[in-house]
N, C-alpha and C positions, 0 to 999 in steps of 0.2 A: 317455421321455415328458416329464420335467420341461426339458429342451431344446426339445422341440415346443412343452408350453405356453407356455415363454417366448418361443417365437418368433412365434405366432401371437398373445399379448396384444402383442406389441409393434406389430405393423402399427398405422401411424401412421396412422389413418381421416382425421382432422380435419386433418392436415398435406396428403395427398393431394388431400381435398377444394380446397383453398385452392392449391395446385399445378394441380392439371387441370384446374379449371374455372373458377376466377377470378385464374388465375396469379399468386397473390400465398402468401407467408409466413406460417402461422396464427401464428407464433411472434412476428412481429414488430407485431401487432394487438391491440388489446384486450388481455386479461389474458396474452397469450402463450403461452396454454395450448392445447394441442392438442384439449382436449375439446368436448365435443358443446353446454355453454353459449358457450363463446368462440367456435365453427362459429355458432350463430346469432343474434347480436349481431353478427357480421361479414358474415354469407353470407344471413341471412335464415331463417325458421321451417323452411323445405324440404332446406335444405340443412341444417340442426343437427339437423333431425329424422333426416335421414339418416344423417349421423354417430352420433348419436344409438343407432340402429339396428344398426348395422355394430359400435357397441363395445360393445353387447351381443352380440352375435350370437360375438363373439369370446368371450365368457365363457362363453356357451353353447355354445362347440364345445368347448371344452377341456375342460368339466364332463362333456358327454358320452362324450367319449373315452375318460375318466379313470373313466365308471364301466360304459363297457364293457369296459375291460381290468382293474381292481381290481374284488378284491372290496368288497360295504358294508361300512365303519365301516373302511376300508383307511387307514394312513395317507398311502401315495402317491397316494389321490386327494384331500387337503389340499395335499399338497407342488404337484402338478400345480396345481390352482386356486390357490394362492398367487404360485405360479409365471408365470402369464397375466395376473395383477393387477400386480404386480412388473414385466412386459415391459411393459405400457401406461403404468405409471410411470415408468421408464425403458430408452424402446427403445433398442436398439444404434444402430440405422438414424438416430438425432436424435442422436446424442451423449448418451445417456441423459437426454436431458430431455423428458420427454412430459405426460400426463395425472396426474387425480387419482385416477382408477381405479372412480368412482361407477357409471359405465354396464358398465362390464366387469364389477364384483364385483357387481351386478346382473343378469349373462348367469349368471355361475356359478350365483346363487341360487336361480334358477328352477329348476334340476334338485338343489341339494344342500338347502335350504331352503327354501323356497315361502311358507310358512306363517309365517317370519319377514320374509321380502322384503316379503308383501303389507304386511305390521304398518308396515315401516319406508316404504312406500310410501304407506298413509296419513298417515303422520307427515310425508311428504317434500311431499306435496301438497298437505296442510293449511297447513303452513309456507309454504310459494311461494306457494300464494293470498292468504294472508292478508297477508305480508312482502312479498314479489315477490325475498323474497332466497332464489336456487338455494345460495349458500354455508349461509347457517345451514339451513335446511333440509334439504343434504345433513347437516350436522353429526348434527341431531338425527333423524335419519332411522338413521344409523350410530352416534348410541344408544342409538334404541329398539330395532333390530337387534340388538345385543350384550347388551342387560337381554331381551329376548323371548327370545333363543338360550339366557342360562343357564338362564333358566324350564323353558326346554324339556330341559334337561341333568337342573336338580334332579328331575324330572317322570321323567324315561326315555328322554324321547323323540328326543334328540339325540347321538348318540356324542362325545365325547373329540376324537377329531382336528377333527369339525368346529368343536366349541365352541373349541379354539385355533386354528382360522384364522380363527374367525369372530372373535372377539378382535384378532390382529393384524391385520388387514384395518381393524378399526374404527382402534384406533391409532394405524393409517398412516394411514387416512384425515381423521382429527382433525389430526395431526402436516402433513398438509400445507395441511390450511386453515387454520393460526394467522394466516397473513399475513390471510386474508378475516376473521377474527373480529377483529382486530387494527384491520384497515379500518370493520369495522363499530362498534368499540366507536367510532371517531373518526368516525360517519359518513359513509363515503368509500367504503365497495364501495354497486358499481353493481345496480340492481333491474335485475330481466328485464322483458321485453315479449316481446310476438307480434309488435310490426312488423316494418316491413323491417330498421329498422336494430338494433333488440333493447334498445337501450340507453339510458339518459339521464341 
């Protein structure tokens, strides 16, 4: 199972997209990141929305898999969702160099977390409106995520393996935006938009 999920987070959405339908390089564009922000700063709102979509949907297959074959509070459905997050961060298929893992460990969450996704979902929304920055947003998005998840541990309400993947998931995800919080301390990462082109 923990080979499935790593082969299914790896599918490279945002690499594909820029492959089959605008025959061009996601990697050699924009932030050169495979994800579903750099997909629509390159491709357009339709096309990142779909990536978008697709790299969640990968987090959400794996979680579900993972909790029709383990039991609740199982550790190998941690190992499994770590495992899908880890392949979209680094697929085989790229030479390990893929995503940030925001939209994947957001497929997971929906079926292992819910309660804490929405929490960090308003945090992620509120941030991007107000900012237009997707990087510090994701930041404190993954968080409020991780302070909501221990809440929920102190409380009862969260088992053990989840509150450690939910932890390292945050980590990694901090640990790979240093360069965009880096950018932004010098003012230099790029705001989002909805246009064509996303960026400015």
């Amino acid at each position: 199972m923990i080979a499935i999920a790593y082969l299914i987070g790896s599918i490279p959405f945002g690499w594909l997209m820029g492959k089959l339908f605008f025959k061009a390089d996601i990697r050699k564009s924009g932030s050169g990141n495979i994800g579903a922000t750099n997909a629509l700063r390159n491709y357009g709102t339709v096309a990142g929305l779909i990536v978008l979509a697709l790299d969640l949907g990968k987090g959400l297959a794996v979680a579900w898999l993972a909790k029709m074959i383990f039991a609740p509070g199982d550790y190998w459905i941690a190992l499994a969702a770590g495992a899908a997050f880890l392949g979209h961060i680094y697929p085989v298929w790229l030479n390990f160099k893929g995503g940030k893992g925001i939209a994947t460990a957001a497929g997971l969450f929906i079926l292992l977390n819910l309660w804490a996704l929405l929490f960090a979902l308003i945090v992620f929304l509120a941030v991007v409106i107000i900012s237009r920055y997707v990087s510090l947003g994701s930041v404190l998005a993954a968080s409020g995520l991780a302070l909501f998840s221990v809440g929920q541990h102190i409380l009862g309400a969260l088992d053990l393996p989840l509150l450690i993947l939910t932890l390292a998931l945050v980590a990694i995800v901090i640990i790979k935006h240093l360069p965009n919080l880096k950018r932004l301390k010098n003012k230099e990462e790029n705001k989002i938009s909805f246009s064509k082109k996303g960026s400015h």
